[in-house]
N, C-alpha and C positions, 0 to 999 in steps of 0.2 A: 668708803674711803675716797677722800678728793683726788681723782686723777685728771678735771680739764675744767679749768677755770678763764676767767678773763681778769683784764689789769686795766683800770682805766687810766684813759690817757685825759688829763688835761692841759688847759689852752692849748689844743693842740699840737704839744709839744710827745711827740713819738718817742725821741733820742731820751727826754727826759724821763718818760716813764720806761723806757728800759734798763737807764741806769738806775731806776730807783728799785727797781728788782734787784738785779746783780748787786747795789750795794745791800740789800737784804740779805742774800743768800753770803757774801763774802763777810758777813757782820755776826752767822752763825756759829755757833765754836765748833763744830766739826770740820770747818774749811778752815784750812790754814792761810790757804791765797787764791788769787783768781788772773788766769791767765784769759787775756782779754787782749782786740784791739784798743791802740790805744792814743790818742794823739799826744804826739811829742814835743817838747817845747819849740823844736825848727818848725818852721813854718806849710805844715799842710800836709805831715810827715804821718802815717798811720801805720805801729809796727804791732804785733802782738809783744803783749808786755806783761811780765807778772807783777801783779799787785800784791800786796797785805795788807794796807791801809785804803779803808773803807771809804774816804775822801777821793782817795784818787781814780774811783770809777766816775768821778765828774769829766771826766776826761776819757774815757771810756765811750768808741763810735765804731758799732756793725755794723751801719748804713751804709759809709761813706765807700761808694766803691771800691777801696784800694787792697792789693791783694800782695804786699812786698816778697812775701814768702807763705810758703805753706806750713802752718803750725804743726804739723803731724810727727815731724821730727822734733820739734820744741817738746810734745806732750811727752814722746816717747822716750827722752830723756827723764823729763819731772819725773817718770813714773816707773823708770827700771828697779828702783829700790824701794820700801818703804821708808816713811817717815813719820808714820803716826798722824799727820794730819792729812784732809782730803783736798785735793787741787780742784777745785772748780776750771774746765776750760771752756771757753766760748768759739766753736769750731764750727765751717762752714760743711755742710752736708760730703763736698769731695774732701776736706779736711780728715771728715770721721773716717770716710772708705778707706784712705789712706794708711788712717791710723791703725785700724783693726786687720792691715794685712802687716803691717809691723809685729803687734801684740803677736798672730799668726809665727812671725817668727823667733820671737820671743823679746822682742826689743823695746816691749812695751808694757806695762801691767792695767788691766781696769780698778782693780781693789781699792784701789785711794783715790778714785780720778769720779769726779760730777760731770757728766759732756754734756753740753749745754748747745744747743744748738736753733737758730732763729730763719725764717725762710730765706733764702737766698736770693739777693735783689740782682745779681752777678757782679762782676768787677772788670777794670780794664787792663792792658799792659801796662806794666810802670811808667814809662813812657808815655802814652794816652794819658794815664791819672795824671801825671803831672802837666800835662799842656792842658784839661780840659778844667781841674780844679780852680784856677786861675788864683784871686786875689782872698776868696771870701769863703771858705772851706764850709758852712753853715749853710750860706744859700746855693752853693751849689748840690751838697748833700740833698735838699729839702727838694730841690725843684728833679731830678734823679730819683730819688724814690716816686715821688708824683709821680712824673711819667712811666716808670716800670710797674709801679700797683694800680692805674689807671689803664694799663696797654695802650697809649695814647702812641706812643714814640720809641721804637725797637733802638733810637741811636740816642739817647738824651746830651742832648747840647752838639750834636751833628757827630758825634765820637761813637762809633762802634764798641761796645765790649768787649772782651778776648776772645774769641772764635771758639775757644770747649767754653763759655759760659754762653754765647748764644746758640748753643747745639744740645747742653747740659738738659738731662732727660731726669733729673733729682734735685728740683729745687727745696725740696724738703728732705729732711733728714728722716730717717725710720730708726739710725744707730744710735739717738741721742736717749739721755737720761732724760731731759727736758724739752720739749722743744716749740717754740715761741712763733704762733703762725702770724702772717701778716696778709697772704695773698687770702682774697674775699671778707676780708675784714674793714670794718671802718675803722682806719687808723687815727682818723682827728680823736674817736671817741675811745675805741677799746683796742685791745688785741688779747689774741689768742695763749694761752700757757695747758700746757698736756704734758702730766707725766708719761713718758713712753716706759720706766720700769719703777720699781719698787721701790728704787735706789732714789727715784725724782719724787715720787709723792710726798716726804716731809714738807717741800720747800714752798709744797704748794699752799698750806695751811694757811689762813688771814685772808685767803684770794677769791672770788666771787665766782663762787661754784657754779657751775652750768649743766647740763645733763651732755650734752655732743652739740662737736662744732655745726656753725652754722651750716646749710645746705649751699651756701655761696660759696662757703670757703672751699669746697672739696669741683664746683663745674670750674672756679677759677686755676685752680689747677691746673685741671684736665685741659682747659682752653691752650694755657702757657704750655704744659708738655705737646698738646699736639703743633703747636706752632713751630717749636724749637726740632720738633722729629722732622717736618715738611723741613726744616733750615738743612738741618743734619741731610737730610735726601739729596737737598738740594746739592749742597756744598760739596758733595764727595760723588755728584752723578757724573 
């Protein structure tokens, strides 16, 4: 049974090859929509947004720093009742934790919900996102991942993160149904896809099986968690 494949990326286009997942999976007839970030037609604006229409994941960006709100109350809504169809969400790792202390209290259901979740590059305050985004929401995404997957530059474009995402000790999800690595990976060429349960392996069918992720992908980790544990030290000594 496929549980951990790869997706290739070409001309190195990242954002492209992840939308062309997610419109796979929202183009399936057991998902009814896909809650996603999503850019807006204002300019530079990234909210989560439910979709239905398989087009509109062309607009569809988890890269792009921005962090408006935390979707865990958005899910927690879509999923208090059934509906017969399944919500695919695209949720960042403290997204899920959030989520599943909800469910906890019963304000949430998994039974119809896909969690979909891809490493976490962090994000900034609303405030930062919008003074560093500037004119060109593309190149500044593109050149932000660069340097957070290369460890080049802890502040990209001279902007700090938000303070729990340069301390955040879970840049990968463990609570996702899917989850789409990026750290140790060669992103021009490939990236990562692993079902984490039972409920993810359909989605993975058509996708370039692999036997376990690379041996990169798991020191690049470790390197990011211990950097951000020595911040965390720092920051509260």
């Amino acid at each position: 049974m496929l549980k951990t494949a790869t997706i290739d990326v070409k001309d190195q286009d990242l954002l492209g090859a992840l939308q062309g997942f997610l419109k796979s999976i929202l183009k399936r007839e057991e998902i009814g929509a896909l809650l996603a970030p999503w850019r807006l037609p204002q300019k530079n604006r990234v909210m989560p947004t439910l979709l239905t229409d398989p087009d509109q994941v062309n607009r569809v960006d988890p890269l792009t720093p921005a962090f408006a709100l935390n979707s865990a109350k958005v899910v927690s809504r879509l999923t208090r009742k059934a509906t017969g169809k399944r919500v695919a969400a695209v949720m960042r790792p403290c997204e899920i934790r959030a989520f599943v202390e909800l469910v906890k209290l019963k304000q949430g259901r998994t039974e119809d919900l896909l969690i979909i979740s891809l490493d976490c590059l962090g994000a900034y305050n609303n405030g930062d996102y919008y003074r560093w985004v500037g004119d060109n929401i593309d190149t500044a995404t593109q050149a932000y991942v660069d340097a957070v997957l290369s460890g080049s530059d802890p502040a990209p474009g001279g902007i700090e993160p938000a303070s729990a995402c340069r301390v955040c000790e879970h840049p990968v999800s463990l609570g996702a149904d899917i989850s789409i690595g990026l750290y140790g990976m060669d992103t021009d060429k490939q990236i990562l896809v692993e079902a984490l349960t039972e409920k993810g392996v359909p989605f993975l069918t058509g996708l370039t099986p692999i036997a376990d992720a690379p041996p990169a992908r798991q020191k690049a980790i470790d390197k990011l968690v211990e950097a951000r544990t020595a911040a965390r030290d720092k920051m509260f000594a």
